[in-house]
Phi, psi and omega in degrees: 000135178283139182284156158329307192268001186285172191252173206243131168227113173254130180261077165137119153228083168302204207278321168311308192297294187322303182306336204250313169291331189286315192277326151326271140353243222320318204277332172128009208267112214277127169286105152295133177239134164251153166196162192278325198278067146018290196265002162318311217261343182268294183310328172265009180275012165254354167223353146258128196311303184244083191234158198205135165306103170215145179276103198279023213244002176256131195270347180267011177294321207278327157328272165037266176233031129090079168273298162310324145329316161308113165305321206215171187178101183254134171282073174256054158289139162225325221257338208241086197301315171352289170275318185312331189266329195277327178292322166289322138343295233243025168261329192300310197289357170278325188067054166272118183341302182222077178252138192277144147232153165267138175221144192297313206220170167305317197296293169313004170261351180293314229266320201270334142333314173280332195272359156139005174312143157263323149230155198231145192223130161233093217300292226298311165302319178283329173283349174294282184324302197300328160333275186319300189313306179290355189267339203253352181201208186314324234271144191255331188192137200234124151216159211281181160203356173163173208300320171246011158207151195226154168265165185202115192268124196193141157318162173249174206262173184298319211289333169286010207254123165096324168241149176314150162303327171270002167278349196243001155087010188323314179300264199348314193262325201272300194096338190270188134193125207264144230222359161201183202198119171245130209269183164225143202091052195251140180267289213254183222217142170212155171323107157301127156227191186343296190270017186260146203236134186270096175260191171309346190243004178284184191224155182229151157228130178243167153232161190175197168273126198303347159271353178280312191306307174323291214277311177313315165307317209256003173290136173312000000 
């Protein structure tokens, strides 16, 4: 299994791919960047120790310059499906150990699924959802965590207010559970447990199913 710190080979770097090695690099993680594109590849060389001009959709240009090598590797082609496919193809035919892609629509993350991603990523369709969630209610902050179940940062409802957590039946009536709690006027987050008592001014974070979670947020 690859470690946090094993290094990163990002293949396209567009605002995503750019975005995601720059913040890799800040965290301490060492990156390698590739593109296809001279003056991409001109523009990040003052600020990731590696980045180099390649075709990626060749596999022996990606030889090369030791691609193979790599625990990891994300694919952030997105608007050119082609290469975004052909590239991820020819990381699988390399054996690179865990490879991420980004893809614009369902049917392309299917494609790129067959063809050996290992994980599939869709910034643009997930971050929509996640938007929309915050736009349409209560909700401070929604994130997937798989297809049926999400955390979600929210005020607590009236009822929770005032009793202990192990007092108020939340799975049973709710479906939920809420699994950490920053009380108030408080900076930091801490475990909810049995005995954690809630007020109108805490920030909660829960987990559940995205319609129980849905239906909970919006309680009085």
């Amino acid at each position: 299994m690859a470690s946090r710190r094993d290094p990163v080979a990002v293949l396209g770097l567009g605002r995503f791919g750019s975005a995601l090695a720059l913040e890799l690099h800040r965290g301490g993680t060492e990156v390698i960047g590739v593109d296809a594109r001279a003056d991409v590849v001109q523009q990040l060389s003052g600020v990731l120790p590696q980045v180099v001009t390649s075709d990626t959709t060749n596999p022996d240009a990606l030889r090369e310059i030791g691609i193979q090598d790599f625990p990891r590797a994300v694919v952030g082609i997105g608007t050119h499906l082609e290469a975004s496919i052909i590239t991820t193809a020819v990381l699988v035919d390399l054996e690179v150990p865990t490879i991420w892609a980004k893809a614009l629509s369902d049917q392309h993350a299917t494609i790129l699924r067959r063809v050996g991603a290992h994980h599939v990523v869709l910034p643009e369709q997930q971050m929509g959802e996640r938007v929309a969630h915050l736009v349409a209610g209560r909700m401070q902050d929604w994130v997937e965590l798989g297809p049926q179940w999400v955390l979600a940062k929210t005020k607590p409802p009236r009822d929770l207010v005032g009793i202990p957590l192990g007092e108020s039946k939340l799975r049973t009536r709710h479906k939920v559970t809420v699994v950490s709690v920053k009380p108030e006027g408080s900076g930091q987050y801490t475990h909810a447990g049995y005995d954690t008592v809630l007020s109108y001014g805490s920030v909660i974070v829960i987990a559940g199913r995205p319609n129980d979670v849905e239906r909970f947020v919006e309680l009085d």
